[in-house]
N, C-alpha and C positions, 0 to 999 in steps of 0.2 A: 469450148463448152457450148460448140452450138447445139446441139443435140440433148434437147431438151427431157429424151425420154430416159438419158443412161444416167443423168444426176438424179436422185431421191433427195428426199428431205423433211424429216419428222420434227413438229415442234411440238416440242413437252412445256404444256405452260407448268410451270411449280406456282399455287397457290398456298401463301404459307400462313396470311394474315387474317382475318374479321374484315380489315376496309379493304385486303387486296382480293375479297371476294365479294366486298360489297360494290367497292367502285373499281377495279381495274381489270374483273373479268367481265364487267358488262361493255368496258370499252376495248378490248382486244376481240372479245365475240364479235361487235361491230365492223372493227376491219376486219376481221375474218370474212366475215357473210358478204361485204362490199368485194370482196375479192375472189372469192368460191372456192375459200381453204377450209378445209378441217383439219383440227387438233386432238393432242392427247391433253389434258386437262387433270395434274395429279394433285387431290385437295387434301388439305388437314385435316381431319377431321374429328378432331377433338378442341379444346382450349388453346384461343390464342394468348399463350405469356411469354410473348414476346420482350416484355422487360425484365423478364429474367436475364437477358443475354446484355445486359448495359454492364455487367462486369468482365464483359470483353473489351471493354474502350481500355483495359490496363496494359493491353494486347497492342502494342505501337503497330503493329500489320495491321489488326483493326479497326483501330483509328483511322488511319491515315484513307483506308478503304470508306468508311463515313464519310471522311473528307471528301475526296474525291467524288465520290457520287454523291455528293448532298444529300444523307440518307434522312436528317430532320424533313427535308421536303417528299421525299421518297414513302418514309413510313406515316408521319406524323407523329407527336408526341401523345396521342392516345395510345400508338401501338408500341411509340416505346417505354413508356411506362404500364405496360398491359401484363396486367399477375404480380405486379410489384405494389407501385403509389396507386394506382387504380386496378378493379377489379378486370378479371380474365374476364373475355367474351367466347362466346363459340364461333367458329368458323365453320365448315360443312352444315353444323345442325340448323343454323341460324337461314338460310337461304335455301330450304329444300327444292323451290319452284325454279329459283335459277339456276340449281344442275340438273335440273329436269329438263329446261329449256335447251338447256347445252346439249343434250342427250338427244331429245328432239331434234335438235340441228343437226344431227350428222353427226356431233364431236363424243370422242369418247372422255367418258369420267374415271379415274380410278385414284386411288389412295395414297395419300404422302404423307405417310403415318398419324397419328392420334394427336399427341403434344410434342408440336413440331422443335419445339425447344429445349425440352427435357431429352429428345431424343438426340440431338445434333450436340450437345454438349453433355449430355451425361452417358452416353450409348453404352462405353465401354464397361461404366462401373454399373450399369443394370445389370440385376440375375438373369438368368434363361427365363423363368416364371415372367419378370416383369416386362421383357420383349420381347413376349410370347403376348399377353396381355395389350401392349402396345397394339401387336399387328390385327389381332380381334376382334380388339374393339371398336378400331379405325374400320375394319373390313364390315364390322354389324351395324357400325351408323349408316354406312354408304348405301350395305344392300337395302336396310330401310327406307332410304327415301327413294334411288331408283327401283328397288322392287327388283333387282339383278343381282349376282355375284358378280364386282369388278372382277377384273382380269387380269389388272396391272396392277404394282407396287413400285414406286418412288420410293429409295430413303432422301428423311430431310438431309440434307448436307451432304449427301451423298456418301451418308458413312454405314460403315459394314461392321460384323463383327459375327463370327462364326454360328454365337446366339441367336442374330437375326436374322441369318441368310436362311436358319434351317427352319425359324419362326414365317418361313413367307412360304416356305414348303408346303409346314402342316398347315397351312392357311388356306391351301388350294389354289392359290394366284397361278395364274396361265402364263404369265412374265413375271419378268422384273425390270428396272432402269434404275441401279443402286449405284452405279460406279462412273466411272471417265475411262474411256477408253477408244477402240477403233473400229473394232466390230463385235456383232453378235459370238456367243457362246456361254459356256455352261463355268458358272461358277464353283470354287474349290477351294475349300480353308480346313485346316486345323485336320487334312488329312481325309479330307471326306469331299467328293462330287455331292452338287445340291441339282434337283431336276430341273427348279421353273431355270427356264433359259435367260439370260443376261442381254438387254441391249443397251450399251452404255450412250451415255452422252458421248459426242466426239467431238463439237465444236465449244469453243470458250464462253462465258458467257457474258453479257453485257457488264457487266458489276469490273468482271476483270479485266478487260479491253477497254473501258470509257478511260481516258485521259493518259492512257498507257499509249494503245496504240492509235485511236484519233478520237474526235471532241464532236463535229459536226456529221449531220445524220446522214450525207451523202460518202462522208469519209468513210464511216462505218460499216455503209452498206457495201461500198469496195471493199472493204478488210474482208467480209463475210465472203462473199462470191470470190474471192481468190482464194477461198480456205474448202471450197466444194471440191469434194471426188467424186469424179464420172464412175458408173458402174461399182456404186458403194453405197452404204446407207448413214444419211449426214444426219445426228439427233442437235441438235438447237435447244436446248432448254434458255425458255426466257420466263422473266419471274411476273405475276401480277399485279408487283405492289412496283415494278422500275415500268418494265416496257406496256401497261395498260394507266400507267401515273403519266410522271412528268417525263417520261422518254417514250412515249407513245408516238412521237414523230419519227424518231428510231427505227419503231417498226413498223409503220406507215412505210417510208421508206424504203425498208428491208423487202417486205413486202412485195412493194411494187418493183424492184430488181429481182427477187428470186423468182417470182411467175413467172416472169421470160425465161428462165435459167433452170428449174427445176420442177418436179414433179412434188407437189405437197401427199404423204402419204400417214397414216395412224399408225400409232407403234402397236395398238391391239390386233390391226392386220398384217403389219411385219411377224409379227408374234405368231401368226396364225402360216403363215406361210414357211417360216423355218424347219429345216429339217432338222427336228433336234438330234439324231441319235446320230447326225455327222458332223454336230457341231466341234469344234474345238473346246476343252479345258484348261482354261487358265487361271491361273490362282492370285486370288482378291489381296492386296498387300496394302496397307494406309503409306501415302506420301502427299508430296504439295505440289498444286496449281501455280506457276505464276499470277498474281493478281487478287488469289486468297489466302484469307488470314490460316483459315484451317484446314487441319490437314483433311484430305476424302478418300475413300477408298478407289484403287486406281489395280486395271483389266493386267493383268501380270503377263510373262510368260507363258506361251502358247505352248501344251506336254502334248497330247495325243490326240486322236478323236475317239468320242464313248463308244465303246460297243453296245 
């Protein structure tokens, strides 16, 4: 892996919470800038009720997931009692001048759906009408305060559903990053190719690696760098509210190994350089992550390339 210029390497912060855009993207912008990376940055941008989801601790994967990443320290107990014992806050609306700033910097901004929460646990049982709704609304807060159409769409959880793949279509998004998978291509459910092109996640993410596969931030950073492919394109999604919180050493560290090792690049300019009409079709199917409680939508087998 001496050859610094065959490995890539995209990092999608997921910003999901109120405090993880109050305080843990202004401390990952930080290392960012001390090190002269830029990111893809996909925000919520509707209400954080994040205490909606404390009826997953029934969930022993769940749980135990809590446990492990000390997520009381992670989120704090405003955010997890947020839309339940205490009132929802706004996330995206709330900090317009800080993804302006972001924007400014270099980093791109784009959308991780509306109500990050209703979305990652009720997706399935929404109508077309209501994750149609979802993706518009998310996409007319954004362009409001940058004054742009994002490009990109994140699903929260990484979850799919035929509904909303075809919801990011009519929405005009230039991408998407909805799934787990290995490489770029064109998504396909329920019998139907969708156009925006698919760059999925391909590496694990912190949450499901910490105490699995090592504890200390140096251990970690070797897991990561022996998980790069030369001559491929490596997405990294790290979360706001873990790697700009209390594992911000984590990516300190990660950081400072992958700049020797890799080329940082934006998924809005991978996006931009694909040639979609030779991409591959594979079809979106929901399965499980080791490490996560829930299931995500996961890049299927590979049928043809589009004409």
């Amino acid at each position: 892996m001496s050859d610094r210029g065959n490995v890539r390497i995209a990092l999608k912060v997921d910003v999901d919470t109120h405090d993880g855009l109050a305080r843990g993207v202004p401390a990952i912008a930080e290392l960012l800038a001390r090190c002269g990376v830029s990111a893809s940055f996909f925000v919520a941008c509707g209400p954080d009720r994040m205490g909606r989801r404390i009826a997953r601790l029934l969930d022993p994967r769940f749980g135990a997931k809590l446990l492990r990443t000390r997520a009381v320290s992670v989120y704090g107990w405003r955010t997890l009692l947020s839309g339940t014992l205490l009132p929802s806050r706004p996330v995206a609306p709330a900090f317009p001048d800080a993804l302006r700033r972001l924007a400014a910097a270099g980093h791109e901004v784009a959308v991780h759906g509306y109500d990050h929460a209703r979305w990652q646990d009720r997706l399935p049982r929404l109508s077309e009408a209501q994750v149609r709704a979802e993706v518009t609304r998310a996409a007319t807060v954004l362009r409001g305060i940058l004054g742009t159409d994002p490009r990109g769409f994140a699903a929260p959880g990484w979850r799919c559903t035929p509904a909303s793949l075809a919801a990011v279509d009519a929405a005009g998004f230039a991408y998407r990053s909805d799934t787990r998978g290995s490489h770029p291509y064109l998504p396909a459910a329920a019998g139907h190719v969708f156009r925006a092109p698919e760059i999925p996640t391909t590496l694990p993410t912190l949450d499901e690696v910490y105490g699995r596969a090592a504890r200390r931030s140096a251990e970690l950073a070797d897991y990561y760098v022996g998980l790069l492919r030369p001559d491929a394109l490596n997405v990294h999604t790290i979360h706001a509210e873990l790697e700009g919180g209390p594992y911000v050493g984590v990516l300190d560290t990660l950081l400072g190994r992958l700049r020797r090792r890799a080329c940082f690049v934006r998924l809005c300019d991978e996006a931009a350089s694909l040639a979609t009409a030779r991409l591959p079709i594979c079809a979106v199917h929901e399965g499980r992550v080791p490490g996560r409680a829930m299931p995500v939508a996961l890049q299927g087998q590979e049928s043809h390339a589009s004409e």
